[in-house]
C-alpha positions as protocol buffer text, in pm:
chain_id: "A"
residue {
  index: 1
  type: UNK
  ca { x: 0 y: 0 z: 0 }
}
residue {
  index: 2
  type: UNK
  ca { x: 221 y: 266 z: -83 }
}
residue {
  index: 3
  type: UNK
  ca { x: -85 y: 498 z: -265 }
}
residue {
  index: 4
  type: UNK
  ca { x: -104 y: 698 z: 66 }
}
residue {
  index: 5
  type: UNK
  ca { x: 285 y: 762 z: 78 }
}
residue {
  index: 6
  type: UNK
  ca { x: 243 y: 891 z: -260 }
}
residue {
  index: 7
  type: UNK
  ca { x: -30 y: 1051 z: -205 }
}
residue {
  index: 8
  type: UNK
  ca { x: 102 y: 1216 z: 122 }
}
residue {
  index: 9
  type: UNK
  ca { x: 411 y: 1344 z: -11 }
}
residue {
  index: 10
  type: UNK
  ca { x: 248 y: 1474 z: -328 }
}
residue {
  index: 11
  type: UNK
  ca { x: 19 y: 1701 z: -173 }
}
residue {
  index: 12
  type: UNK
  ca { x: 208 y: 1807 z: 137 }
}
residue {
  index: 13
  type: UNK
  ca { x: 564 y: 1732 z: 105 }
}
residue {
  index: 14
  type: UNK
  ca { x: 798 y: 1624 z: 401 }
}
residue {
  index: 15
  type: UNK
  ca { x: 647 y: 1863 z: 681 }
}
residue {
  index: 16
  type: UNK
  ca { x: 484 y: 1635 z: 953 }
}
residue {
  index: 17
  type: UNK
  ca { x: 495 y: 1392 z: 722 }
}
residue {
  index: 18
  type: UNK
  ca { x: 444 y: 1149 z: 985 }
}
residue {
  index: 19
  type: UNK
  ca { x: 172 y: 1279 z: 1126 }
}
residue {
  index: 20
  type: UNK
  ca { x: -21 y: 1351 z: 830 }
}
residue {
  index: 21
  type: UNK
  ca { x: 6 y: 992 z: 720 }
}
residue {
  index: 22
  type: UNK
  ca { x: -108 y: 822 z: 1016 }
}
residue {
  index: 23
  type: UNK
  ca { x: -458 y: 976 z: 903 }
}
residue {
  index: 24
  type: UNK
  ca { x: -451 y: 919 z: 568 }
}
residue {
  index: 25
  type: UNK
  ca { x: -376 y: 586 z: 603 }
}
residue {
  index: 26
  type: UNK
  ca { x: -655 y: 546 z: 863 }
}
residue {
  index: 27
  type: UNK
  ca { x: -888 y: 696 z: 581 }
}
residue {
  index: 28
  type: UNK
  ca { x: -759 y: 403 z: 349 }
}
residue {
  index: 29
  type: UNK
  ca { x: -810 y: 148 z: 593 }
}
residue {
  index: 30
  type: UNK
  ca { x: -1207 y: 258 z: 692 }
}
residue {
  index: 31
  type: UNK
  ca { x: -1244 y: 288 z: 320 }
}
residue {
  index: 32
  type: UNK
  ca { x: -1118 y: -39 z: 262 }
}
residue {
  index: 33
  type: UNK
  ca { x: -1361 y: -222 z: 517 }
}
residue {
  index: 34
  type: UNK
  ca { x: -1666 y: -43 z: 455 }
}
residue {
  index: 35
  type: UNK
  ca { x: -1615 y: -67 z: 66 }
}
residue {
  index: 36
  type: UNK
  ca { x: -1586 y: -465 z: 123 }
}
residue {
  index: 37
  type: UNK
  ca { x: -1871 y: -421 z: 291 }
}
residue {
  index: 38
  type: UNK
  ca { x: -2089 y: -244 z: 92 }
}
residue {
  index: 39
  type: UNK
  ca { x: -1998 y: -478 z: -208 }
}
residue {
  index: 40
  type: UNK
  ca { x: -2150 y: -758 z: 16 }
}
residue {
  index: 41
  type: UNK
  ca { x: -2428 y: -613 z: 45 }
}
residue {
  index: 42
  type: UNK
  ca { x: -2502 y: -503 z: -312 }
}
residue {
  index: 43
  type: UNK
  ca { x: -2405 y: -851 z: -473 }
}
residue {
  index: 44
  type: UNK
  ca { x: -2652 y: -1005 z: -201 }
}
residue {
  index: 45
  type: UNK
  ca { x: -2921 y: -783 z: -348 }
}
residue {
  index: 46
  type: UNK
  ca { x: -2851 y: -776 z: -717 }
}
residue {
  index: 47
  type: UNK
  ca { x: -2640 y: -976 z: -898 }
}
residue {
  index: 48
  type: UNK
  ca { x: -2256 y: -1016 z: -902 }
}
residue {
  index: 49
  type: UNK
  ca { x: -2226 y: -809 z: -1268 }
}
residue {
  index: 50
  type: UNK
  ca { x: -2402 y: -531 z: -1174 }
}
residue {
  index: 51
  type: UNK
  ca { x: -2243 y: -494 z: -833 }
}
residue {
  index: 52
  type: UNK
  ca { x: -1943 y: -491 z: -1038 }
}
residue {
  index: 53
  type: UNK
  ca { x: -2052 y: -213 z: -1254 }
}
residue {
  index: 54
  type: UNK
  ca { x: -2187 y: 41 z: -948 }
}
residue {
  index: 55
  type: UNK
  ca { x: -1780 y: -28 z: -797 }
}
residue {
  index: 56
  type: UNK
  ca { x: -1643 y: 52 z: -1143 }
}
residue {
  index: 57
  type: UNK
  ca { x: -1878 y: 400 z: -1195 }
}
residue {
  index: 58
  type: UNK
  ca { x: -1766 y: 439 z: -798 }
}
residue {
  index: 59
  type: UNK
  ca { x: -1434 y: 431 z: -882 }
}
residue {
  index: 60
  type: UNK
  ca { x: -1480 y: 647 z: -1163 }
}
residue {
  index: 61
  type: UNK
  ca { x: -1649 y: 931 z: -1004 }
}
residue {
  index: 62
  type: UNK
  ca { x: -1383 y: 908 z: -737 }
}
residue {
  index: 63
  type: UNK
  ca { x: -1100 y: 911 z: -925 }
}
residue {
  index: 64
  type: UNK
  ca { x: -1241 y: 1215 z: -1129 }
}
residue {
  index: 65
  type: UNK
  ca { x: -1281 y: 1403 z: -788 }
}
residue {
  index: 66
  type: UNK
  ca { x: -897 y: 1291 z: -692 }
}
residue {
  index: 67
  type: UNK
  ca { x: -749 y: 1474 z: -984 }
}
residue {
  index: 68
  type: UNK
  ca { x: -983 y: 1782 z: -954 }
}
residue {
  index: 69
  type: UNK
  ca { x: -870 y: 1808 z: -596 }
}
residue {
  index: 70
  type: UNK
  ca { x: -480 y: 1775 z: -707 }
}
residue {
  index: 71
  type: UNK
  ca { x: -563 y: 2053 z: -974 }
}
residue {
  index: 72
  type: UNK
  ca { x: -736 y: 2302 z: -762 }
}
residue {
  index: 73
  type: UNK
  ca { x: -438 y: 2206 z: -454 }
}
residue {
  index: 74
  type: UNK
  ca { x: -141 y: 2366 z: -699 }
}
C-alpha cells in the first residue's frame, strides 16, 4: 500500500509527514472495510455483474474528484 505515501508526499511534502500519514492511512483502511462491505451487500441484493458495474462507476467518479482536488491544490 504505498498509494497513501504517494499521495502524502504529493500534496504536502515532508512537513509532519508522519503525522499527516497516520490519518490518511486510517482513511484508506475505513475505506477499505466499509467498501468490502458495501460490495456484500449489493451482490446479495442484485447480482454479481451489476455490483461490479456500481464499484467501477464508484471508482470512476472518485477518481475524477482525486485529480480535480490535485488541480485546484497547486
Amino acid at each position: 500500500m504505498v498509494g497513501p505515501s504517494l499521495l502524502v508526499d504529493a500534496f504536502f511534502g515532508n512537513k509532519e509527514f508522519g503525522t499527516i500519514l497516520g490519518v490518511v492511512k486510517r482513511f484508506f483502511s475505513i475505506g477499505f472495510a466499509v467498501g468490502s462491505s458495501i460490495f456484500g451487500l449489493l451482490v446479495d441484493n442484485i447480482e454479481y455483474g451489476v455490483a461490479w458495474w456500481y464499484v467501477l462507476a464508484f471508482i470512476i467518479v472518485c477518481y475524477r474528484a482525486l485529480i480535480v482536488a490535485s488541480n485546484r491544490y497547486d
